[in-house]
FISE-940032 format. One line per 2 residues: for each residue z negated, y negated, x negated of C-alpha. Coordinates in nm, 4 decimals, decimal comma. Each point is the difference from the previous one (the first is absolute). Layout:
Z:Y:X; ...
//
This chain:
-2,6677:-3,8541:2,0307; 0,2223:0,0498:0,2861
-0,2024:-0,1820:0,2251; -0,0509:-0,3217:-0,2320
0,3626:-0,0147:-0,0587; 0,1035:0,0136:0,3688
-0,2274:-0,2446:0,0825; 0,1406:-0,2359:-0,2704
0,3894:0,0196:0,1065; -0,0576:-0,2334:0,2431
-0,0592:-0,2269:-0,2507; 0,2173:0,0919:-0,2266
0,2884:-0,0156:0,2211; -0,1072:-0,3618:0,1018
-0,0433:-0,0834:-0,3753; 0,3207:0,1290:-0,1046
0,2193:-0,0870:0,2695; 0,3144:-0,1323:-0,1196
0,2532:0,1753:-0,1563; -0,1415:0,0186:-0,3611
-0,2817:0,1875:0,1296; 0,1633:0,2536:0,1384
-0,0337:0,2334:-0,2589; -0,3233:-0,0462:0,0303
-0,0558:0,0893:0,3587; 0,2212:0,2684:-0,0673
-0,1987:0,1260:-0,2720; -0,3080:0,0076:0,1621
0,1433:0,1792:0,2968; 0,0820:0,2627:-0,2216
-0,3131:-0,0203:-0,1574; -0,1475:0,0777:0,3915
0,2112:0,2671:0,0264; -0,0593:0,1980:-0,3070
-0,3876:-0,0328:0,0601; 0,0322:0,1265:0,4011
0,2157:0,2535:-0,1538; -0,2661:0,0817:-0,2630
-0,2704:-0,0010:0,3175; 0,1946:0,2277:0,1828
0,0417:0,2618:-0,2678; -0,3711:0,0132:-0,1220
-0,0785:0,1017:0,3867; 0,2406:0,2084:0,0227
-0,0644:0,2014:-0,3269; -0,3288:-0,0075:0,1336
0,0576:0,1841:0,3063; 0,1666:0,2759:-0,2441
-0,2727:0,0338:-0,2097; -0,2350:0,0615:0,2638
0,2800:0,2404:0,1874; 0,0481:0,1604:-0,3713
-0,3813:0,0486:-0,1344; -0,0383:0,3502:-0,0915
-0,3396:0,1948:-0,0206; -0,0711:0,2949:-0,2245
-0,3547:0,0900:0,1986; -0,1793:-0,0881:0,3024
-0,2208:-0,3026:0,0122; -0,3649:0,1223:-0,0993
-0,1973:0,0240:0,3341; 0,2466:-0,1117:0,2096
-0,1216:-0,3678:0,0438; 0,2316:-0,3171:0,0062
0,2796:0,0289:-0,2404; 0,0395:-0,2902:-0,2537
0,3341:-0,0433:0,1118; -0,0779:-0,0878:0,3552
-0,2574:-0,2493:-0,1257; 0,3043:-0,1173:-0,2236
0,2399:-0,0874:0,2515; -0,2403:-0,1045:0,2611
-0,1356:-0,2803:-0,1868; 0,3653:-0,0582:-0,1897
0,1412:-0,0823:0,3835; -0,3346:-0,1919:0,1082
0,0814:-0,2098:-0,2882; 0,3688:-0,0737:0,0763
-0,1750:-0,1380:0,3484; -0,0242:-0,3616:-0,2176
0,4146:0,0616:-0,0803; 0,1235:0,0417:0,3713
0,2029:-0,2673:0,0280; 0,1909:0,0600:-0,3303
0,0136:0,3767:0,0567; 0,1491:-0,0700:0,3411
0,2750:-0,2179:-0,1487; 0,0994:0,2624:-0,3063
0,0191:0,3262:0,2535; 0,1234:-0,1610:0,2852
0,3200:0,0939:-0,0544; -0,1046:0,3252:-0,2129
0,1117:0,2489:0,2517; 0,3203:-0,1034:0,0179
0,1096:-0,0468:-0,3583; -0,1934:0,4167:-0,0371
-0,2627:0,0618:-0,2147; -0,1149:0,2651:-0,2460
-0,2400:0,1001:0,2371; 0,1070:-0,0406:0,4133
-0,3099:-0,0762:0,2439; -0,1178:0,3380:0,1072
0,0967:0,1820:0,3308; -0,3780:-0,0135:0,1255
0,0040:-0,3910:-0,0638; 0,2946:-0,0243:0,2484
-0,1452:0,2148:0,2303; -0,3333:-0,2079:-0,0120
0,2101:-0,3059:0,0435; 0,2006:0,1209:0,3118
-0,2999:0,1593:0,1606; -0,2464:-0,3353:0,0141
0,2932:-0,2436:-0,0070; -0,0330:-0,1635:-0,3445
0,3899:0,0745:-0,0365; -0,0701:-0,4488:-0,0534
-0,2186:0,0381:-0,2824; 0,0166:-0,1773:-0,2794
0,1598:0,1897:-0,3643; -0,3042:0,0147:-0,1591
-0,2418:0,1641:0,2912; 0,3375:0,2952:0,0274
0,0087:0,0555:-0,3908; -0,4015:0,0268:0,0056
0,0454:0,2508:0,2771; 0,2358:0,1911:-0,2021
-0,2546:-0,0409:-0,3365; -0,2541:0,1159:0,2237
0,1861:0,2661:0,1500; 0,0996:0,1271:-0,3553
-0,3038:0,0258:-0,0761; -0,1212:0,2517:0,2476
0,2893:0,2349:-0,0594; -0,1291:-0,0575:-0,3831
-0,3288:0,1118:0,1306; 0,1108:0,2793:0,1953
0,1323:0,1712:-0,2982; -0,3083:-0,0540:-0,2175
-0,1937:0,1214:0,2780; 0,2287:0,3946:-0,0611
-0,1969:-0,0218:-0,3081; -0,2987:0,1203:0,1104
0,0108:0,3619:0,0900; -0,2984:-0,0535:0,2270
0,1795:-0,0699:0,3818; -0,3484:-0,2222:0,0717
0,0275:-0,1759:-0,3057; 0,3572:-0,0815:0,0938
-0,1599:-0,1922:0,2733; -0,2969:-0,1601:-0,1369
0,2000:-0,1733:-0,2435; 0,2938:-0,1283:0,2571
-0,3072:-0,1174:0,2371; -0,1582:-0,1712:-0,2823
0,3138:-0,1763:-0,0702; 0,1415:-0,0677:0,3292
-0,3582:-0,1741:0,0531; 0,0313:-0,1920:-0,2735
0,3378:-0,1363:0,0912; -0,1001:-0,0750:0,3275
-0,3249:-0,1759:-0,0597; 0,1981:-0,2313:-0,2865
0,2714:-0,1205:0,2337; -0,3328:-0,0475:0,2927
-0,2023:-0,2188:-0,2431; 0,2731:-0,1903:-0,1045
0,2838:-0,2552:0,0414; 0,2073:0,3257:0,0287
-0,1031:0,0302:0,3586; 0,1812:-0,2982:0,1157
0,3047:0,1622:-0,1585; 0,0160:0,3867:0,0448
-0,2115:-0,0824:0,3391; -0,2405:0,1794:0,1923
0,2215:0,3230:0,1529; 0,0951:0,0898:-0,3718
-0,4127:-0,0085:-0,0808; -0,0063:0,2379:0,3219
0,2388:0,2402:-0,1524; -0,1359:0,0454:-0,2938
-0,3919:-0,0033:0,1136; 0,1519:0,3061:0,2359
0,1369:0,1720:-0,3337; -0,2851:-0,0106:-0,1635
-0,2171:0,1488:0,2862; 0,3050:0,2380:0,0211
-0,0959:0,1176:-0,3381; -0,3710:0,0051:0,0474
0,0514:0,2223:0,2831; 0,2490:0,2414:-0,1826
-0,3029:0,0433:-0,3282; -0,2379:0,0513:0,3142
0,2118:0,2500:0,1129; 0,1115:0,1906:-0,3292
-0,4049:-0,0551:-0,1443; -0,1782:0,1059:0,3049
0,2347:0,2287:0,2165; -0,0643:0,2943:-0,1310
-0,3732:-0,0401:-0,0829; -0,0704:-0,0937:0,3854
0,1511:0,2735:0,0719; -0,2652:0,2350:-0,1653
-0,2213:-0,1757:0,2427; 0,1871:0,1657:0,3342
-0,1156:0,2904:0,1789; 0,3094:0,1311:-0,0013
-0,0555:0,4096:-0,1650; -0,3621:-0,0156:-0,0583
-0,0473:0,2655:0,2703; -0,0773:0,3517:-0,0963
0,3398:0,2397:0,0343; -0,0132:0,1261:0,4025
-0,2533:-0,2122:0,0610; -0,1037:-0,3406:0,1121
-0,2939:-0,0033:-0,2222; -0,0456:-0,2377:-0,2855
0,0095:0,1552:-0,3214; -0,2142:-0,1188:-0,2395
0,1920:0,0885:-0,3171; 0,2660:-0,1850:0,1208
-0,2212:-0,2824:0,0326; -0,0845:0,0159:-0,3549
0,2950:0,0106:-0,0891; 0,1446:-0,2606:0,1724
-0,2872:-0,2646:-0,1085; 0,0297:0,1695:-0,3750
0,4087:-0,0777:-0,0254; -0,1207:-0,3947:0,2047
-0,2442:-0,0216:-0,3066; 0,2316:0,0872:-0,2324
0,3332:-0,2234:0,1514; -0,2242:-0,2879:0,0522
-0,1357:0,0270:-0,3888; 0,3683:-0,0107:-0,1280
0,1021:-0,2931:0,1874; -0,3222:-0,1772:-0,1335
0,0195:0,0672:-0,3343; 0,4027:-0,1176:-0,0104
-0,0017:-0,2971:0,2314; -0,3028:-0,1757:-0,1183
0,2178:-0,0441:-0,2749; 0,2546:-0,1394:0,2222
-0,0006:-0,3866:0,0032; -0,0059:-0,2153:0,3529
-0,0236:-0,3706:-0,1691; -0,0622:-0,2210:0,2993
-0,3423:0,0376:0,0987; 0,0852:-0,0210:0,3928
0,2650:0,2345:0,0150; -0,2250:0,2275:-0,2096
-0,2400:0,0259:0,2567; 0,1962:0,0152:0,2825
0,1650:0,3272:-0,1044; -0,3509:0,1713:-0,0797
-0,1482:-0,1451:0,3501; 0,3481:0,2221:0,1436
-0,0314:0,2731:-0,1966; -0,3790:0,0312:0,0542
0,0069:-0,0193:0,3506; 0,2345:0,2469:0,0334
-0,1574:0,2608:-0,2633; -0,3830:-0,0608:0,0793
0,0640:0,0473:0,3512; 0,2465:0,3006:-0,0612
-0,3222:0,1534:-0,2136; -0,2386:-0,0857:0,1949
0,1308:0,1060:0,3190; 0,0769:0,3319:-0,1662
-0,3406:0,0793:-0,1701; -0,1614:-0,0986:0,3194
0,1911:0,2125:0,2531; -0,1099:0,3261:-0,2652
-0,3211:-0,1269:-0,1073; -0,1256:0,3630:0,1756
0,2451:0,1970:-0,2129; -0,0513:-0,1863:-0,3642
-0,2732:0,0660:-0,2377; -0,0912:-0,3046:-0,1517
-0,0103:0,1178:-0,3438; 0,4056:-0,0280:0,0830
-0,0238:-0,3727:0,0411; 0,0961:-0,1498:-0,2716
-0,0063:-0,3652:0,0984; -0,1264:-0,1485:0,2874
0,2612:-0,2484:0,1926; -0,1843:-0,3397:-0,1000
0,0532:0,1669:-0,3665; 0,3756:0,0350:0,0752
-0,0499:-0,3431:0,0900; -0,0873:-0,1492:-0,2922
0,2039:0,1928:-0,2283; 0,3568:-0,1333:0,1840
-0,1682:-0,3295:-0,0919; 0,0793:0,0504:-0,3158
0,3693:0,0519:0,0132; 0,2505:-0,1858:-0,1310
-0,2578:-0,1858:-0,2510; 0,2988:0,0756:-0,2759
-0,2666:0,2120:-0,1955; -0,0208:0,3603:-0,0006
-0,2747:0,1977:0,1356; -0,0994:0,3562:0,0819
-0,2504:0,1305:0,2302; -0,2265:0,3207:-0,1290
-0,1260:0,1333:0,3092; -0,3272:-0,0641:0,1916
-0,1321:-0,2826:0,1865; 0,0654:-0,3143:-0,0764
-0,3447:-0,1636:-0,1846
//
């Protein structure tokens, strides 16, 4: 509506141009107004909803949150409304608003030089940027540390790869795609790190001597393949319920966390083959394999021991 009618005062004005019609250019000026005004506030109470939304529980499998998919496709659709959003917040931070562009948004701006962007691309960095703080207090609902970063990385990604296949990209640009497709590996590497850490390092020579001696002891050994067993059973019966929706960045993180358990195990196993009975190998690395395929499939599994069939 705001759009129609500011294309029409042209005409209006040279319709009504004497002094009778004033009231009527008048009017509609008003009329302009009242609507930009209108504009203005809708955003802006949008930004504080987003800033404000509240939840009870942790997002089920710690996918893509329905309010990142909100607000993502809310601002790809006010791409078509540039022009009129530009004209109703150019002047927004100087008049103060409910909600003030963020302190990362001004950093972002200063740091690539955008301090010249246009109203709209600053408020959708603030949006934007509201919605990762959003996101990084949803993600303290999950007591799980790993968790915490599956569902920022899953998030993050999404954000990223909306702005890269869109008109978005011409706006935010490509260093603020950088910055975020670094977060999001950020947080793959931290759920690498709190999942695996401690599992790998069952797989470490470190202690499996006998006491005095520099012989291997094979209880130890057991013991040390018995606890792997046992740590890598947990984490596959709780994160193939875990949710990784794109298919791409699902894959990716098994490839890296594959590589580096498989090789961890097999490297391990082989180096004591001499000292292990095989009726203590439970699964064979290409099992192992095969099972980490099956993470983050959003449906829970368990694993009961044995080869795989």
């Amino acid at each position: 509506m705001y759009e129609v009618l500011a294309d029409l005062i042209p005409d209006i004005v040279a319709l009504y141009s004497d002094e009778a019609g004033s009231c009527v250019r008048i009017e509609c000026q008003d009329v302009l107004k009242r609507l930009g005004e209108c504009t203005k506030a809708t955003f802006l109470e949008f930004e504080n909803a987003v800033a404000s939304n509240v939840s009870a529980n942790a997002f089920p499998g710690g996918g893509v949150h329905p309010l990142t998919r909100y607000v993502m496709n809310y601002i790809k659709t006010l791409i078509d409304y540039r022009k009129t959003l530009d004209d109703v917040l150019k002047d927004q931070d100087n008049k103060g608003s409910p909600i003030s562009v963020s302190p990362e948004t001004i950093e972002e701006e200063n740091a690539d030089g955008s301090s010249s962007c246009s109203p709209m691309v600053i408020h959708f960095r603030s949006l934007i940027s509201i919605l990762e703080c959003n996101l990084g207090d949803k993600s303290k609902l999950y007591k799980d540390e790993s968790l915490q970063h599956l569902f920022l990385m899953n998030n993050i990604h999404y954000m990223a790869e909306k702005v890269k296949n869109s008109e978005l990209r011409t706006l935010l640009g490509d260093e603020w795609i950088r910055k975020h497709n670094w977060k999001f590996q950020q947080h793959a590497m931290n759920y690498e790190r709190a999942t695996w850490s401690s599992i790998l390092a069952l797989l470490r020579d470190e202690g499996i001597q006998n006491p005095g001696s520099n012989s291997i002891s094979r209880t130890i050994l057991k013991e040390r393949l018995q606890s792997f067993y046992l740590a890598f059973e947990e984490v596959y019966k709780s994160q193939t319920g875990w949710s990784i929706p794109d298919g791409q960045l699902r894959d990716d993180l098994r490839i890296s966390t594959s590589l580096k358990v498989i090789q961890a195990y097999r490297t391990f196993v082989g180096r004591h083959i001499n000292h292990i009975s095989e009726k203590h190998i439970k699964y064979t690395a290409d099992d192992l394999e095969d099972y980490i395929l099956d993470l983050f499939e959003g449906s829970q599994k368990s694993l009961h021991g044995g080869h795989k069939k």
